[in-house]
N, C-alpha and C positions, 0 to 999 in steps of 0.2 A: 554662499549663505553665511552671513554673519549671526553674533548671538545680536549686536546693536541691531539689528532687523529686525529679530524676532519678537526681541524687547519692545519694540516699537511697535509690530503688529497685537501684540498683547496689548498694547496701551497701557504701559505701565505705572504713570501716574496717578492713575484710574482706578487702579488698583487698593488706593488707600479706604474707599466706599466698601469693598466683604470686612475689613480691618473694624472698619467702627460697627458695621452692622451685627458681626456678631460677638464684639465688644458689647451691644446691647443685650442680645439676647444669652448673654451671660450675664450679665450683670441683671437681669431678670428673673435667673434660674437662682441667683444669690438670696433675689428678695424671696421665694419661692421655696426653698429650702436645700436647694441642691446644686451645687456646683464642681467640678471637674475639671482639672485642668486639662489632661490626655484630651477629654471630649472634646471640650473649647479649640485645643489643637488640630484634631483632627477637621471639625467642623469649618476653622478655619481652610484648612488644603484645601476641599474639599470644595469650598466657595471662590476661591481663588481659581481650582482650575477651570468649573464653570463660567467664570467673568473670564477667565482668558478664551476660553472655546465661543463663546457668543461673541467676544472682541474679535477674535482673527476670523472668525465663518463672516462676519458683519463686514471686514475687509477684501477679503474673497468676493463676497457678495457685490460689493458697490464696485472692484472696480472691473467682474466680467459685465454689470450691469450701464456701466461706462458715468455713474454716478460722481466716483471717485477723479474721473476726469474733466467733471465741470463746478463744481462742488467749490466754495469759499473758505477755505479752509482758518482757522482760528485755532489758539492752543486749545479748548475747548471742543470743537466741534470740525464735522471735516472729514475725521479720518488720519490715517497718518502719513497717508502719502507715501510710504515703502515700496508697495508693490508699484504704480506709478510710475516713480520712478525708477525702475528696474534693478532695485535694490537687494528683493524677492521675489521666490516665484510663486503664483499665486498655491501650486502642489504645497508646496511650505507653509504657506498660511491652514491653510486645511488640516495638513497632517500636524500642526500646531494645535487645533481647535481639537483634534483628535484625542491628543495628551491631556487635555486639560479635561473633557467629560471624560477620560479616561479615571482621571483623579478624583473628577467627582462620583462618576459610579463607583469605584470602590470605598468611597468614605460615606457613600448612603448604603450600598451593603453591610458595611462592617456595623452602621449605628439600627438597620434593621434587625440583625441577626443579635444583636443588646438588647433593644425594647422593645423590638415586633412592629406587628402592623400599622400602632399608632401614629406611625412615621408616614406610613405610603403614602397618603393622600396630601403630603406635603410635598415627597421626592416627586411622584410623579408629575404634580404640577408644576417642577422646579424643572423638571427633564421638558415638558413641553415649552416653559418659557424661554430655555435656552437652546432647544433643536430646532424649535419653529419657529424664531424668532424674525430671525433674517428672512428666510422663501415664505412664511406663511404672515405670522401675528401684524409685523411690519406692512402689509402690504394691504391688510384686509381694519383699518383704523382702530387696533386695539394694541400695537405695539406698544402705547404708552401705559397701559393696565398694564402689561405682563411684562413691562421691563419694575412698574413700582409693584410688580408679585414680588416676581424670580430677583430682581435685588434690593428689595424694602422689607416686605414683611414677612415672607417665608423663612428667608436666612434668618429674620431675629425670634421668628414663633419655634419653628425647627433648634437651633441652637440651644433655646428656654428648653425645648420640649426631651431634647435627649438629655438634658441633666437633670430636670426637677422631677423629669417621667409623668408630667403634665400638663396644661397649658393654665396657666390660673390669670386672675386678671391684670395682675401686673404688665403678662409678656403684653397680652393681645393690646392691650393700652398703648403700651411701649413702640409695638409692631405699626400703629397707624400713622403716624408721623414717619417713620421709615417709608410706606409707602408711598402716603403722601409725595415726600420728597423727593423720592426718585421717580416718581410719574414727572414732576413738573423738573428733572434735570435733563433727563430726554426732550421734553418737549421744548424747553428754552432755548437748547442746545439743536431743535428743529429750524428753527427760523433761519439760519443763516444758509442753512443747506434746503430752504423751500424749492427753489425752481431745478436742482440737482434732484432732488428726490421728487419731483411731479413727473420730470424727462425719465426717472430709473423707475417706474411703476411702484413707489411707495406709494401706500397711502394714511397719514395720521389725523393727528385731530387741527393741525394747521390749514391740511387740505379741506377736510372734514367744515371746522366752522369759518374760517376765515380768518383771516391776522390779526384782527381785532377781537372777534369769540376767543380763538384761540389765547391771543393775551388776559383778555380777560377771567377766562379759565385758568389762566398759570396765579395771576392774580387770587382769586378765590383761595385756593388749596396752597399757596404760601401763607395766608393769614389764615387756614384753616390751623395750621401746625401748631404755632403756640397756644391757639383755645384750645386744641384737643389735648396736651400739653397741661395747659392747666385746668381743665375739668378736670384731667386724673388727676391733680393731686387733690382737690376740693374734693373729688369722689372717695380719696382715699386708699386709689389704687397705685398711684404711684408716691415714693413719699417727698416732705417740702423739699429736701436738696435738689429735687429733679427740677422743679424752678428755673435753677442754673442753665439750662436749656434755652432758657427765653432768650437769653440774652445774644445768642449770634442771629437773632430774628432784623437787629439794626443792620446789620449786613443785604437785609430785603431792601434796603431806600433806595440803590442804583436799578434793580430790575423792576422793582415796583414804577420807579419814576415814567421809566421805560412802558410798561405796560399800560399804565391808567393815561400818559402825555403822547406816547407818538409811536403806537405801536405799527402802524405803518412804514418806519424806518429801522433801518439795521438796529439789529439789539445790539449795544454798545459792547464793546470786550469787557471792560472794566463791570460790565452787571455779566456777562456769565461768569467771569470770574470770583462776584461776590456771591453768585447763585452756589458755587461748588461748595465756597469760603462758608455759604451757612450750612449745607447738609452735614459738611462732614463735621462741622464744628458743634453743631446740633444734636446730633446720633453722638458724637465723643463726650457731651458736657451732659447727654443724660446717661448714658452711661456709668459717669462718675459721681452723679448726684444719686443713682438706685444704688450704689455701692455704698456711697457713704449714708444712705439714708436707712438703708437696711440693716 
């Protein structure tokens, strides 16, 4: 067992998505009145080792489910091919996933036992999106709700919520576009691995509406992001520098093209990669616009 294994089953790349999300939901608790650095820290851990525990169970999963051995793999989408290749064992992958809810249960203890109950109704739905992800949510066409929960809006509502000690309307503003986006990064990042995950008993919303509903649905809720975007600031709730956010929405013209022209064929690499290019650049550039606008 290597730590490059491990690293790999974590999907460490991946890892830059808890980085900006509760980059927002701090930069929410700014505009809100209250901000923390210790908190933001620990929040941070705390989201990291969740996205590692749903990454390596998610590997585990596909490849006892023999997913992982038919699967198309892309730097995006796939899987990582570790286990596969006999690089790990799949006990590693697990007792990996183990550490990381390990880390996030005790950094939702530590911010319950601060502000109380307020919190729970956040953790626990953050616990169910990342233990029932893989055997249950996935399988039953709502894994793409509860991947844009557990890494959209909860990490940025949660992070708001343990600094400012309440949710006001900046966060929850802030929070939609997160979710938004990471609904439609999973599901973009579906297409390639459709006939893998029909054979491994997934079932999403590719299966669900068909490659065309489907594209069309990814469609919608990308150009949902910059209205919802700019209503808050015309509302008032978020301020003009969040604007700045608009602007990685041009990065939508390769998956857009894809989606409204020839959803029928492979999604091109070059659009999931513009897909990732705008989430994360999106959640970072508002981030920086409620910092500086506050």
């Amino acid at each position: 067992m290597s730590l490059g294994a491990l690293v790999a089953v974590a999907r460490a790349p991946f890892l830059l998505l808890p980085v900006t999300l509760v980059a927002v939901g701090a930069a929410a608790a700014v505009c809100e009145g209250g901000f923390s650095w210790s908190r933001t820290v620990v929040a941070l851990a705390g989201l990291m080792g969740l996205h590692v525990a749903v990454n390596a169970l998610n590997e585990a999963s596909d490849y006892r489910t023999g997913i992982d051995l038919q699967t198309r793999r892309t730097p995006f989408s796939g899987g990582s091919g570790t286990l596969p290749a006999g690089t790990l064992r799949p006990a590693a992958a697990v007792a990996l996933a183990a550490v990381g809810a390990a880390i996030g249960l005790a950094a939702g203890i530590w911010f319950l036992l601060l502000i109380g109950p307020r919190l729970l109704w956040i953790l626990l739905l953050g616990a169910v999106a990342t233990l029932a992800y893989t055997e249950f949510l996935a399988r039953h066409y709502v894994g793409e709700l509860f991947a844009g929960l557990g890494l959209g809006a909860l990490p940025v509502l949660g992070t708001a919520l343990v600094q400012a000690g309440s949710l006001g309307p900046t966060a929850v503003l802030a929070a939609i576009p997160a979710f938004l986006m990471t609904f439609n990064l999973l599901l973009l990042n579906e297409f390639p691995d459709e006939l893998a995950d029909r054979a491994g008993g997934r079932r999403n919303m590719i299966l669900l509406l068909g490659r065309l509903g489907a594209a069309r649905l990814y469609a919608v809720l990308a150009l949902a992001v910059p209205a919802v975007i700019l209503f808050g600031v015309l509302a008032g709730a978020l301020p003009i520098p969040a604007l700045a956010a608009l602007l990685p929405s041009l990065l939508l013209a390769p998956p857009l093209r894809w989606a409204f022209g020839r959803p029928a064929d492979e999604v091109p690499v070059a659009a999931l990669g513009a897909n990732v290019g705008w989430i994360l650049l999106t959640n970072a550039l508002l981030a920086a616009g409620l910092v500086v606008g506050c």
